[in-house]
VMD Tcl script that builds the backbone (N, CA, C; Angstrom):
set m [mol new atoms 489]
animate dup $m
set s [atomselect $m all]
$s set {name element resname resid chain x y z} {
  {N N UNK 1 A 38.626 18.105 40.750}
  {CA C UNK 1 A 38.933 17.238 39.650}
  {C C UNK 1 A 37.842 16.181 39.460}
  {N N UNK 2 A 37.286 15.611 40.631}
  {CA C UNK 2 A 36.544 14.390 40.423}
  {C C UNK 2 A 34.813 15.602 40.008}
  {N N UNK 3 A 34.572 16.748 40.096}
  {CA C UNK 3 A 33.610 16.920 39.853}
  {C C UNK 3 A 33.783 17.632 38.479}
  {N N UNK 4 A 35.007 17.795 37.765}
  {CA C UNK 4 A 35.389 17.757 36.522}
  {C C UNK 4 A 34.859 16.607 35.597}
  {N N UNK 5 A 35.428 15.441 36.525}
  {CA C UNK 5 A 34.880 14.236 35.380}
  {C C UNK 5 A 33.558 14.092 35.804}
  {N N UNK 6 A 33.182 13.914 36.337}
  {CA C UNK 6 A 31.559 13.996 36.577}
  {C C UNK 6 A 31.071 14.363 35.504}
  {N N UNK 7 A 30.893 16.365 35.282}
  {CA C UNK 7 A 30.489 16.578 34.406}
  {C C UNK 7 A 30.855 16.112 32.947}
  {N N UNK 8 A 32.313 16.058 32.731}
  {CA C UNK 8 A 32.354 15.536 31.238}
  {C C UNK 8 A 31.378 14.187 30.824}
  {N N UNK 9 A 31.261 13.306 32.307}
  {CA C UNK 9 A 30.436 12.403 31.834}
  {C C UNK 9 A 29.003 12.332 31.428}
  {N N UNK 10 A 28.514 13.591 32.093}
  {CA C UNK 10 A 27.094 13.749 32.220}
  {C C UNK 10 A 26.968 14.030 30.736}
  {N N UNK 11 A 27.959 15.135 30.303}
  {CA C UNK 11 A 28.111 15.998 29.130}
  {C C UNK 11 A 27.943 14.908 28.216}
  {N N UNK 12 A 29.222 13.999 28.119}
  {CA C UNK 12 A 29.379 12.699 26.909}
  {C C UNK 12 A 27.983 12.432 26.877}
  {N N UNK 13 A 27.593 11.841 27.890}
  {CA C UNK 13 A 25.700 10.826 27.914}
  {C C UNK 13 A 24.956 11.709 27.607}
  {N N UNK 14 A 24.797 12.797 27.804}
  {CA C UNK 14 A 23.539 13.672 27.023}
  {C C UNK 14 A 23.906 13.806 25.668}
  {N N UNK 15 A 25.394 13.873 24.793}
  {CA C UNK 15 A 25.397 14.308 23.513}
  {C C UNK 15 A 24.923 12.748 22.794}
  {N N UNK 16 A 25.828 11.879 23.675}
  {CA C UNK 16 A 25.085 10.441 23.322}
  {C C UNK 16 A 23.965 10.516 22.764}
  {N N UNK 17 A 22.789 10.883 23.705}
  {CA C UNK 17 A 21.282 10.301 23.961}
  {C C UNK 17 A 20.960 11.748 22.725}
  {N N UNK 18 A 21.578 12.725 23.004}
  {CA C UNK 18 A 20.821 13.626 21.666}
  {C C UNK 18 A 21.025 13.473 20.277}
  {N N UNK 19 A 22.289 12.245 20.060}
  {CA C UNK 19 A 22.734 12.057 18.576}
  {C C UNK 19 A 21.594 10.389 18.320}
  {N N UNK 20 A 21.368 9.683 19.261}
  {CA C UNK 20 A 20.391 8.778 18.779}
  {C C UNK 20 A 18.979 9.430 18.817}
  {N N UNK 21 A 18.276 9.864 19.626}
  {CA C UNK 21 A 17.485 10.713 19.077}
  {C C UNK 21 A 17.775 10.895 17.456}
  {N N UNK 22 A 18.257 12.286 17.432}
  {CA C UNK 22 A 18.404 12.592 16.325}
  {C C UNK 22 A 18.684 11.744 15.050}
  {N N UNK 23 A 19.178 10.650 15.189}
  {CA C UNK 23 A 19.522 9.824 14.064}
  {C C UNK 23 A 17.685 9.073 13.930}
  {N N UNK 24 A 17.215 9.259 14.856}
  {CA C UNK 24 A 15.936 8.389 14.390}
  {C C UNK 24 A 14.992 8.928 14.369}
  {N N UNK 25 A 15.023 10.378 13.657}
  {CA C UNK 25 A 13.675 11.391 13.192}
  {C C UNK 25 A 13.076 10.820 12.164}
  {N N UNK 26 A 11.998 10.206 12.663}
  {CA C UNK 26 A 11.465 9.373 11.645}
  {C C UNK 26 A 10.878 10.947 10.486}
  {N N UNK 27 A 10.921 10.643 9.352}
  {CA C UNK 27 A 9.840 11.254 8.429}
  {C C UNK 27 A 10.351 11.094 7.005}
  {N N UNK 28 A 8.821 11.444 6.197}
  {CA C UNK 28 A 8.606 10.776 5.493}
  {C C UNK 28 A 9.588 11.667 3.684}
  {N N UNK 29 A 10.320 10.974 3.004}
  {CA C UNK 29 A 11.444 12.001 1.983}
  {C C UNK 29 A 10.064 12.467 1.259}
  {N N UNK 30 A 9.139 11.246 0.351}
  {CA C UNK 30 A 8.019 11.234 -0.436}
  {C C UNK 30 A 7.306 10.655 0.064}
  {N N UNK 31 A 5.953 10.665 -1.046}
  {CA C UNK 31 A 4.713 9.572 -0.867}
  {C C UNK 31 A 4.210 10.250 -2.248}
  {N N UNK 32 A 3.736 9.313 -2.769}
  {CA C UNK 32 A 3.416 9.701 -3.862}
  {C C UNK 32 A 2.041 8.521 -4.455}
  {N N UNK 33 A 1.337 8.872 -5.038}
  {CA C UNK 33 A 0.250 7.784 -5.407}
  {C C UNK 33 A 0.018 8.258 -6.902}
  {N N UNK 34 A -0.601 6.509 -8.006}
  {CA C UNK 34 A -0.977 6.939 -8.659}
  {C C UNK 34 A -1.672 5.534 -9.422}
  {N N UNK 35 A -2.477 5.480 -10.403}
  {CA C UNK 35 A -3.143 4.562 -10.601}
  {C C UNK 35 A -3.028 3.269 -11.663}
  {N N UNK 36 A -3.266 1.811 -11.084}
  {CA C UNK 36 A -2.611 1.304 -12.210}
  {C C UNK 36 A -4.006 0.439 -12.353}
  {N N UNK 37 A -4.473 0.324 -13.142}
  {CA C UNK 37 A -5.724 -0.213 -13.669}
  {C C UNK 37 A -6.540 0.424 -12.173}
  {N N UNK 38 A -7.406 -0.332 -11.935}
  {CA C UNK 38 A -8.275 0.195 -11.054}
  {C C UNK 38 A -7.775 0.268 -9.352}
  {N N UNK 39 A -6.580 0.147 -9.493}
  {CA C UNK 39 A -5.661 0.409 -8.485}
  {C C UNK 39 A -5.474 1.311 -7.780}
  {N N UNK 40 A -4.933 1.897 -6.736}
  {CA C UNK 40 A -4.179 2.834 -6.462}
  {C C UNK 40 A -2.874 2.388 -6.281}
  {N N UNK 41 A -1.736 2.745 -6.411}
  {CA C UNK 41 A -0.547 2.376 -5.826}
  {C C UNK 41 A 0.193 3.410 -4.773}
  {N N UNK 42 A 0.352 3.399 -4.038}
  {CA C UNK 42 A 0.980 4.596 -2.468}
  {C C UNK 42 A 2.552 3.775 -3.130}
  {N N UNK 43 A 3.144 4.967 -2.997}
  {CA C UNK 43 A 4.800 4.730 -3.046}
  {C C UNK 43 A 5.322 5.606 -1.870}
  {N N UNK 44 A 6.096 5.284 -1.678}
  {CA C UNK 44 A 7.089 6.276 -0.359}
  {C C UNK 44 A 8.658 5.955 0.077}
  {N N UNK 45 A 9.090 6.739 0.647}
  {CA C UNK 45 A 10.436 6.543 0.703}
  {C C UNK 45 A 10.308 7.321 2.432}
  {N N UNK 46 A 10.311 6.342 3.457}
  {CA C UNK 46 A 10.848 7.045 5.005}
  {C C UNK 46 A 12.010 7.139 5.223}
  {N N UNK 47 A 13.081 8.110 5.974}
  {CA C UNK 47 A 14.386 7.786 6.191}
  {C C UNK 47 A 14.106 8.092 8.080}
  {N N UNK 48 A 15.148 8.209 8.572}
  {CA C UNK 48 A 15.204 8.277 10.035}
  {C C UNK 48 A 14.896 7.311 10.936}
  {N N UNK 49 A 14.556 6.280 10.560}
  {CA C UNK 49 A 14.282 4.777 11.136}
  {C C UNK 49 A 15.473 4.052 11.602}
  {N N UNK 50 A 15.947 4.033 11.554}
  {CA C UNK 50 A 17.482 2.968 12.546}
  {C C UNK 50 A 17.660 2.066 11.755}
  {N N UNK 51 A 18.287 1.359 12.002}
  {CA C UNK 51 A 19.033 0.259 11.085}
  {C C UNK 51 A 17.892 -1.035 11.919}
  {N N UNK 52 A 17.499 -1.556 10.436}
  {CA C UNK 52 A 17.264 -3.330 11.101}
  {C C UNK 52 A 15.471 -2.919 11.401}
  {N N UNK 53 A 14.742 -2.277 11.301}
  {CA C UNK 53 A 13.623 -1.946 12.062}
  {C C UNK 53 A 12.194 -2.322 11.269}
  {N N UNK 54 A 12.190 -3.321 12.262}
  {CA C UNK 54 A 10.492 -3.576 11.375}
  {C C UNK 54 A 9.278 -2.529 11.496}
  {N N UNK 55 A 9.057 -1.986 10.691}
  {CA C UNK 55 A 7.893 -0.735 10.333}
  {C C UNK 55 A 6.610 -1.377 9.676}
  {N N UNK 56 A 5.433 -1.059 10.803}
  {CA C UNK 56 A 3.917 -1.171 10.472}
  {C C UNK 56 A 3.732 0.209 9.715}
  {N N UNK 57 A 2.996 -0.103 7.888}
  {CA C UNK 57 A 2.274 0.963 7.494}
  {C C UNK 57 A 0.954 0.661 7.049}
  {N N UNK 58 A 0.169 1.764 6.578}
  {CA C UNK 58 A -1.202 1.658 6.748}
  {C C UNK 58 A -1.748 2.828 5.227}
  {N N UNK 59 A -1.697 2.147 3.886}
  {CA C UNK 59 A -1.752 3.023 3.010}
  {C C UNK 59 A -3.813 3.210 3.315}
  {N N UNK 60 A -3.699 4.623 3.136}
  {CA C UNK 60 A -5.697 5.262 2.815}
  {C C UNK 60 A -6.144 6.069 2.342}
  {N N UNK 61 A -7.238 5.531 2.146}
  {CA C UNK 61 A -7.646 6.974 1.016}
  {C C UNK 61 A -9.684 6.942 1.377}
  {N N UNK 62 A -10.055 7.799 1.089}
  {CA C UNK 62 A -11.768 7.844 0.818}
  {C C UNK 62 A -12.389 7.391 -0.509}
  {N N UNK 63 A -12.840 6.219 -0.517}
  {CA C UNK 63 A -13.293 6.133 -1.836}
  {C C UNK 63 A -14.753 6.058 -2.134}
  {N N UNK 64 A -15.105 6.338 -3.112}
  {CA C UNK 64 A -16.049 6.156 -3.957}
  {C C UNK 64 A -16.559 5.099 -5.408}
  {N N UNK 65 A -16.832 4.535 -5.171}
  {CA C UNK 65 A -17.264 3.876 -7.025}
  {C C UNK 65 A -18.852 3.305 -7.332}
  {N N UNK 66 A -18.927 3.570 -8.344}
  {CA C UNK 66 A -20.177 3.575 -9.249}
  {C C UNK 66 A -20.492 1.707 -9.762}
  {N N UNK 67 A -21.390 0.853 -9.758}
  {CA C UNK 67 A -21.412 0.259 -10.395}
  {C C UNK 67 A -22.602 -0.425 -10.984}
  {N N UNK 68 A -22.753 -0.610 -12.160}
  {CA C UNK 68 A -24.248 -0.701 -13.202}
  {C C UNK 68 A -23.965 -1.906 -13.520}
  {N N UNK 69 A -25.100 -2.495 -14.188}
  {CA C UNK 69 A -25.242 -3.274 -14.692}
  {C C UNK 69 A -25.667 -3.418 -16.272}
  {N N UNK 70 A -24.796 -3.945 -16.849}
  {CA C UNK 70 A -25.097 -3.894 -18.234}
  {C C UNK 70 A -25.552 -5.545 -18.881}
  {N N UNK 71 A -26.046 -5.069 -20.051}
  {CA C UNK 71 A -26.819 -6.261 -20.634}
  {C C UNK 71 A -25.610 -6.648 -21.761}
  {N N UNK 72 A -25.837 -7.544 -22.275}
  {CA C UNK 72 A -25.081 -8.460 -23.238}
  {C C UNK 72 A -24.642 -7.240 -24.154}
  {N N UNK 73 A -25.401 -6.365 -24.647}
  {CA C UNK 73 A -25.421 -5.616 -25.844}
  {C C UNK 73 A -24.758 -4.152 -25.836}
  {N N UNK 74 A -24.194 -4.156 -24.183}
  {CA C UNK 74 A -23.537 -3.028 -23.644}
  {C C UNK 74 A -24.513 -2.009 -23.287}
  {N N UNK 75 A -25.576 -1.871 -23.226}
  {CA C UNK 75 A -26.660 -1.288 -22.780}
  {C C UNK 75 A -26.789 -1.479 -21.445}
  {N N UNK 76 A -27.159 0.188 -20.777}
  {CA C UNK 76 A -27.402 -0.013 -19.102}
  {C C UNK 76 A -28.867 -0.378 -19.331}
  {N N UNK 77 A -29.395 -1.625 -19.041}
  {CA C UNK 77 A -31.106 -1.074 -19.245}
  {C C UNK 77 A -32.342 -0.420 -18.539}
  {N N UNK 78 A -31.683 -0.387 -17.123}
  {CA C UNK 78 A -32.609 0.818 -16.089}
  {C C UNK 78 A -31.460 1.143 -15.222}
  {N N UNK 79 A -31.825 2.441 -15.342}
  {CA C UNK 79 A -31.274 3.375 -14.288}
  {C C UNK 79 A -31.268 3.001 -13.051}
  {N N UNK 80 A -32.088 2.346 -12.312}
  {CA C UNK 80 A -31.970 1.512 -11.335}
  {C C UNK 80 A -30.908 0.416 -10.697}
  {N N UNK 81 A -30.910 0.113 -11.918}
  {CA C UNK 81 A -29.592 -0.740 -11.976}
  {C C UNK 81 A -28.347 -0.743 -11.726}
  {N N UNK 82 A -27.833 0.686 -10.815}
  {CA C UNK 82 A -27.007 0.975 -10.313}
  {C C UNK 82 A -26.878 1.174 -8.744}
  {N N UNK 83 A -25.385 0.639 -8.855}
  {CA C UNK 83 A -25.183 1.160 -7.126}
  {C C UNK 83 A -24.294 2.290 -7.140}
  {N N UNK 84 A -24.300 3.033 -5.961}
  {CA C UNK 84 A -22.872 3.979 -5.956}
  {C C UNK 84 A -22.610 3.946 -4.326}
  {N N UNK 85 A -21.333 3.124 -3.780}
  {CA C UNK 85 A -20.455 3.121 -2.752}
  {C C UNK 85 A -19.622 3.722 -2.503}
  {N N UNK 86 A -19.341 4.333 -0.869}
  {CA C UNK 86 A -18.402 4.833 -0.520}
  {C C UNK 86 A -17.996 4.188 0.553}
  {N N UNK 87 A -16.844 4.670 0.839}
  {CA C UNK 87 A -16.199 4.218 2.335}
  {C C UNK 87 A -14.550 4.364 2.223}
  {N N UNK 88 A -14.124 4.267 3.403}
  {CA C UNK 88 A -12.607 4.095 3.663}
  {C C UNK 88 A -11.985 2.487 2.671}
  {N N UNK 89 A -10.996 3.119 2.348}
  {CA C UNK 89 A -9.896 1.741 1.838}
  {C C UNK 89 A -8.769 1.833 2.029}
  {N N UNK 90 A -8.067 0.599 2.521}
  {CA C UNK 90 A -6.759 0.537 2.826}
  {C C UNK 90 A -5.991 -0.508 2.193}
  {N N UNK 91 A -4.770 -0.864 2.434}
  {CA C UNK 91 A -3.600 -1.805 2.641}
  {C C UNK 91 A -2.965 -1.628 3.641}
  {N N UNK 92 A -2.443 -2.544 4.289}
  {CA C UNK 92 A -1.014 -2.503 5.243}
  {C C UNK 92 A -0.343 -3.820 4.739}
  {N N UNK 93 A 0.957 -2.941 5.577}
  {CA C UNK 93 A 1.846 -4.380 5.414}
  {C C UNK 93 A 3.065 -3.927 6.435}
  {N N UNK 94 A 4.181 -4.473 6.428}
  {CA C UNK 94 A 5.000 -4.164 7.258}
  {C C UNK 94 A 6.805 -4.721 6.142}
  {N N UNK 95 A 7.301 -3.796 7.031}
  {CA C UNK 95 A 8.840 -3.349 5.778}
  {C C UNK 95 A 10.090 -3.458 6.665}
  {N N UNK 96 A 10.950 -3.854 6.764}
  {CA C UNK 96 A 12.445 -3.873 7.562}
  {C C UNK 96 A 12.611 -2.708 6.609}
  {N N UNK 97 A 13.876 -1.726 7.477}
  {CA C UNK 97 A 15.008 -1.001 7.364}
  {C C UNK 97 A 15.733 -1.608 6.854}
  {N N UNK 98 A 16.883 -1.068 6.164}
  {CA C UNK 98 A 18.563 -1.532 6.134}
  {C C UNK 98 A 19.269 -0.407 6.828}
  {N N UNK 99 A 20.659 -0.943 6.225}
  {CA C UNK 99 A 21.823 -0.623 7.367}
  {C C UNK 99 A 21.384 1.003 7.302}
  {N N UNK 100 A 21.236 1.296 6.369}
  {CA C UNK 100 A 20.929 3.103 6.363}
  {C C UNK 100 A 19.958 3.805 6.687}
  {N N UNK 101 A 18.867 3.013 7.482}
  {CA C UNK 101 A 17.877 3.338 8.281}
  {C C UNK 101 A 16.195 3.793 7.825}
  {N N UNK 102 A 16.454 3.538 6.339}
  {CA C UNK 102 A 15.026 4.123 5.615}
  {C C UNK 102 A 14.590 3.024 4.936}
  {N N UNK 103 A 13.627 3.018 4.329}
  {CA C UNK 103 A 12.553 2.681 3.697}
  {C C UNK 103 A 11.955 3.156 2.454}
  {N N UNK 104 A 11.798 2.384 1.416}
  {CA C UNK 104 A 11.256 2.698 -0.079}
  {C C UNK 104 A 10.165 1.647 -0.121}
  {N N UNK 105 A 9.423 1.954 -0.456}
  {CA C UNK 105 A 8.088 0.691 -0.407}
  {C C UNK 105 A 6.714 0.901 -1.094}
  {N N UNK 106 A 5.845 0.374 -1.626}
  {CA C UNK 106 A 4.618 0.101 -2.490}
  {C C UNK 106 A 3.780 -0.571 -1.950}
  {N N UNK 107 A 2.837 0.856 -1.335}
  {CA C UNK 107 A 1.448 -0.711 -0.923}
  {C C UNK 107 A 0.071 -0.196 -1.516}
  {N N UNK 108 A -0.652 -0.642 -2.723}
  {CA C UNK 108 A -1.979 -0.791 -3.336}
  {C C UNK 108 A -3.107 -1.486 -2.677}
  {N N UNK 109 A -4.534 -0.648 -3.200}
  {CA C UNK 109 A -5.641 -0.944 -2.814}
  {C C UNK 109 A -6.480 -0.260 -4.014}
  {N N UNK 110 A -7.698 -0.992 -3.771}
  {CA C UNK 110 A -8.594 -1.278 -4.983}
  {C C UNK 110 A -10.308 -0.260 -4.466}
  {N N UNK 111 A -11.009 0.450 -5.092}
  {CA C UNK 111 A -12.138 0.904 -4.768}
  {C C UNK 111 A -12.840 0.014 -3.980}
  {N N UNK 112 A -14.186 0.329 -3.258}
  {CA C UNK 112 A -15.029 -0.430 -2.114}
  {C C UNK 112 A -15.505 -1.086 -3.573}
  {N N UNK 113 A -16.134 -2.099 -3.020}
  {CA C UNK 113 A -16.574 -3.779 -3.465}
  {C C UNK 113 A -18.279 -2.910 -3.645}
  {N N UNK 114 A -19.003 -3.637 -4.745}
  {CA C UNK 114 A -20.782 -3.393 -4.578}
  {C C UNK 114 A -21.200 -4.020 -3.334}
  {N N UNK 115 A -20.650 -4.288 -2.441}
  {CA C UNK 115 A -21.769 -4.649 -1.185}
  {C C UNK 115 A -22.660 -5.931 -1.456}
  {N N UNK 116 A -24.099 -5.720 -1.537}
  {CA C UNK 116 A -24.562 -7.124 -1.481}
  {C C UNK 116 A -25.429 -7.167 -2.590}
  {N N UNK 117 A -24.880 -5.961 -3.714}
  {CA C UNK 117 A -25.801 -5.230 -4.990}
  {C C UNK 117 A -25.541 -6.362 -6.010}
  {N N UNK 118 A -26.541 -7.165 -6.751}
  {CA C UNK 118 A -26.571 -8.099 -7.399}
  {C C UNK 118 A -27.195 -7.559 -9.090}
  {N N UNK 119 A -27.028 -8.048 -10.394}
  {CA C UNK 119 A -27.698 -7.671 -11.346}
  {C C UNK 119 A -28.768 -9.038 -11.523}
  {N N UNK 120 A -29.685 -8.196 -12.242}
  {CA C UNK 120 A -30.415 -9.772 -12.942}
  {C C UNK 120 A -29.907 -10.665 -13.587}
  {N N UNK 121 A -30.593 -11.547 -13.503}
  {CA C UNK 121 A -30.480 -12.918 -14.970}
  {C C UNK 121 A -30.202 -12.357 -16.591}
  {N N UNK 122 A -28.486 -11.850 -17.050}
  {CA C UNK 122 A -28.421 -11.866 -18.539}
  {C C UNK 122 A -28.005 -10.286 -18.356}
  {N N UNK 123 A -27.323 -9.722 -17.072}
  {CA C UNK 123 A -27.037 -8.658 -17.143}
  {C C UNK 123 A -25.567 -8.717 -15.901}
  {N N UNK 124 A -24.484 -8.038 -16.865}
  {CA C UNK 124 A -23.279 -8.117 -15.404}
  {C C UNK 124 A -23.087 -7.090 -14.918}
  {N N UNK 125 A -22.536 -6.836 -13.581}
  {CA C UNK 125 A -21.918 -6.029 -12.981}
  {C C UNK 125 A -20.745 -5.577 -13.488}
  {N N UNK 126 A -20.659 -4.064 -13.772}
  {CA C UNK 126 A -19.146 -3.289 -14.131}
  {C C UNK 126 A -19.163 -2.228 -13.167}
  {N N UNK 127 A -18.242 -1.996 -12.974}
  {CA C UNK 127 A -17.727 -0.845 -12.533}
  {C C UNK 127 A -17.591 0.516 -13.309}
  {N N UNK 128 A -18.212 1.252 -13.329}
  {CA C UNK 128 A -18.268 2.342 -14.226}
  {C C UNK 128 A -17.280 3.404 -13.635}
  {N N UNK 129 A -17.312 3.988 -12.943}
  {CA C UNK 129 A -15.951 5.208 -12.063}
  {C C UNK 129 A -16.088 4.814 -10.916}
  {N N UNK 130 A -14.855 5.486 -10.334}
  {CA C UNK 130 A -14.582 5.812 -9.186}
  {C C UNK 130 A -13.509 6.955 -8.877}
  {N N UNK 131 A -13.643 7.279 -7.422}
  {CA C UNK 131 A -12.614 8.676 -6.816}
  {C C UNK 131 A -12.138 8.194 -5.839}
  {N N UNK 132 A -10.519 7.997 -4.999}
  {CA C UNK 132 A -10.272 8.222 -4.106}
  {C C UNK 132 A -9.550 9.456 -3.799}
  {N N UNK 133 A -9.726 10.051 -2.724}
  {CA C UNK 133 A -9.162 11.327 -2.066}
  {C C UNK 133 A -8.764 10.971 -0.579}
  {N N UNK 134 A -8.199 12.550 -0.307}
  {CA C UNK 134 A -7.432 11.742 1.004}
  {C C UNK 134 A -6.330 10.454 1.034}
  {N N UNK 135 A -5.175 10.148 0.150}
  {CA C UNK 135 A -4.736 9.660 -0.180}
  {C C UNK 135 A -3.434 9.979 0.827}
  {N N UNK 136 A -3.276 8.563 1.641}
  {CA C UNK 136 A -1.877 8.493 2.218}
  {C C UNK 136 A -1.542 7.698 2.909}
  {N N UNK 137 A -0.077 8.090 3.178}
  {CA C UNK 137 A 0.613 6.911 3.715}
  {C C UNK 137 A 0.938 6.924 5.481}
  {N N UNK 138 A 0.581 6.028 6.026}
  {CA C UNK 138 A 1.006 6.257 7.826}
  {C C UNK 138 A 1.887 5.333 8.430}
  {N N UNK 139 A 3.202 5.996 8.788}
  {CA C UNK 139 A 3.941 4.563 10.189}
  {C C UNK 139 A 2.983 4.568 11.018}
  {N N UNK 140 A 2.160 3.469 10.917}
  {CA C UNK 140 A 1.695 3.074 12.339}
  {C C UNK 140 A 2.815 2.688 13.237}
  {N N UNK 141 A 3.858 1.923 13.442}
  {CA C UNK 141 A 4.895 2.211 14.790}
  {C C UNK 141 A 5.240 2.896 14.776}
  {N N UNK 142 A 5.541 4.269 14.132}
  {CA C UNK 142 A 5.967 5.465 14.723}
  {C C UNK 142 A 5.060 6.899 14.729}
  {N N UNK 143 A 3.548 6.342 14.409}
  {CA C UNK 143 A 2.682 7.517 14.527}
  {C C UNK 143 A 3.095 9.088 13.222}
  {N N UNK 144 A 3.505 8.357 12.252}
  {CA C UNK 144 A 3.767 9.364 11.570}
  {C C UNK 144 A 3.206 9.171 9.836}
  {N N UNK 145 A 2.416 9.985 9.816}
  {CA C UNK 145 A 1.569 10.274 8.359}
  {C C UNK 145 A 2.241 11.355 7.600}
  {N N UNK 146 A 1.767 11.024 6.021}
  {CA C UNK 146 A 1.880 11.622 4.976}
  {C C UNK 146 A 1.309 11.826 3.630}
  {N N UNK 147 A 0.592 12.596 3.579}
  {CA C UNK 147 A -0.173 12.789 2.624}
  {C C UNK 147 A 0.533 12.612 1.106}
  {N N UNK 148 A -0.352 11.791 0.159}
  {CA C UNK 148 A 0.345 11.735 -0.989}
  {C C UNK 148 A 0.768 12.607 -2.268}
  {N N UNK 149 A 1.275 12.730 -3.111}
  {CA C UNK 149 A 0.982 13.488 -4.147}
  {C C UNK 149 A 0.603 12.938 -5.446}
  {N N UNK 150 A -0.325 12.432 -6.096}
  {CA C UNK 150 A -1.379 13.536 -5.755}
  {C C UNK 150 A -2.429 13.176 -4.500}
  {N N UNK 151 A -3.178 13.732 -3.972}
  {CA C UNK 151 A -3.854 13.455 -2.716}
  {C C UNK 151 A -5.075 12.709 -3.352}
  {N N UNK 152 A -5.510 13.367 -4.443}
  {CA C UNK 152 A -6.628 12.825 -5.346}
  {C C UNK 152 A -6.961 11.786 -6.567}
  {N N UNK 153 A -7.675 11.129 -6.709}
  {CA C UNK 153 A -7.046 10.329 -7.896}
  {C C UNK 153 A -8.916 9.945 -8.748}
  {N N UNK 154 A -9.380 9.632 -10.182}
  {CA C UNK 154 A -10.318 9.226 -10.326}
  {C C UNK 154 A -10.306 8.654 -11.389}
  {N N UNK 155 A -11.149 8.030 -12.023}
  {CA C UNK 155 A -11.507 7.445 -13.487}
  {C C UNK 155 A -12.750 6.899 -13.490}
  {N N UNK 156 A -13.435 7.314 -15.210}
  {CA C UNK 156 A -14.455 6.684 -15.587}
  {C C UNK 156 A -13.985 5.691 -16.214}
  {N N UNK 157 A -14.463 4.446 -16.524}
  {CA C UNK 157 A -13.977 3.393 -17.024}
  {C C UNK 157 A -15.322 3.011 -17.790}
  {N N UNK 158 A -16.661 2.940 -17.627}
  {CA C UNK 158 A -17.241 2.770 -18.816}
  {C C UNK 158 A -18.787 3.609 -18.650}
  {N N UNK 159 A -18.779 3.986 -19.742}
  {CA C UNK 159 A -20.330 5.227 -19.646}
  {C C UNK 159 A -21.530 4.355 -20.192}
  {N N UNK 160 A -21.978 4.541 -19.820}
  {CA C UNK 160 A -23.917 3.850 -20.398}
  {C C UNK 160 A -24.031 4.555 -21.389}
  {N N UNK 161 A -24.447 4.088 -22.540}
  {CA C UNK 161 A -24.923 4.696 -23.992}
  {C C UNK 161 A -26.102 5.030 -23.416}
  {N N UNK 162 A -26.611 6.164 -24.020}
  {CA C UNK 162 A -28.041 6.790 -24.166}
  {C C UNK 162 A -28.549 5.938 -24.792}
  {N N UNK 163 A -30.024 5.925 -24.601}
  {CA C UNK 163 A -31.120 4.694 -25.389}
  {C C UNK 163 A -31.583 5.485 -26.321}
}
mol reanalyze $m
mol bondsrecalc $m
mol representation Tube
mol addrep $m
């Protein structure tokens, strides 16, 4: 009898420990990205997180952007006059759970910056395009990524007239 209850107890504590587990499979419902002026915006929805849980994320993507310099008159006036940057870009931020254990959340980032690329006297810096790819979203506290849809994203925003 006493090695009857034994086991029922062992039994109870393992279904225990396999239903919290299971209640906290972290992953991700969506992720989704898409662009709002020269933005990106990462959207997502995690469920499997526990109730109450502060979550580190880490929105990224590969970017690219173009940027010239134009004169008063909208004219690029040398070809030179351009930069084109790449590199990694991010956001993070961090999100509580509620009682139902998931997460819906928005975190944006903007193309790489011109670096230390300056125009002359009577000519400004624009941004002409850019691409990010590789687009997604990661729990950093729970080591779990998700690629967005769409993964890719780009725009020209202003073309140099031919001379």
């Amino acid at each position: 009898m006493k090695a009857l209850k034994l086991s029922f107890i062992f039994t109870s504590l393992a279904c225990i420990a396999a239903i919290v587990v299971w209640a906290q499979n972290q992953h991700f419902i969506f992720a989704t990205a898409a662009l709002s002026g020269n933005n990106v915006i990462v959207s997502w929805k995690e469920a499997g997180l526990g109730d109450n849980q502060r979550i580190d994320y880490i929105a990224s993507a590969d970017a690219t952007a173009t940027y010239h310099c134009v004169n008063n008159g909208g004219q690029c006036p040398d070809a030179a006059n351009k930069v084109t940057v790449s590199g990694p870009v991010t956001a993070s931020g961090t999100f509580t759970s509620g009682k139902n254990g998931h997460i819906t959340a928005s975190l944006q980032f903007g193309p790489p910056g011109p670096g230390s690329f300056a125009c002359p006297p009577g000519q400004n810096l624009v941004l002409t395009d850019f691409s990010f790819s590789n687009i997604k979203i990661t729990d950093v506290t729970n080591n779990v990524s998700e690629s967005a849809v769409p993964r890719s994203l780009s725009a020209t925003i202003f073309v140099c007239p031919e001379p």
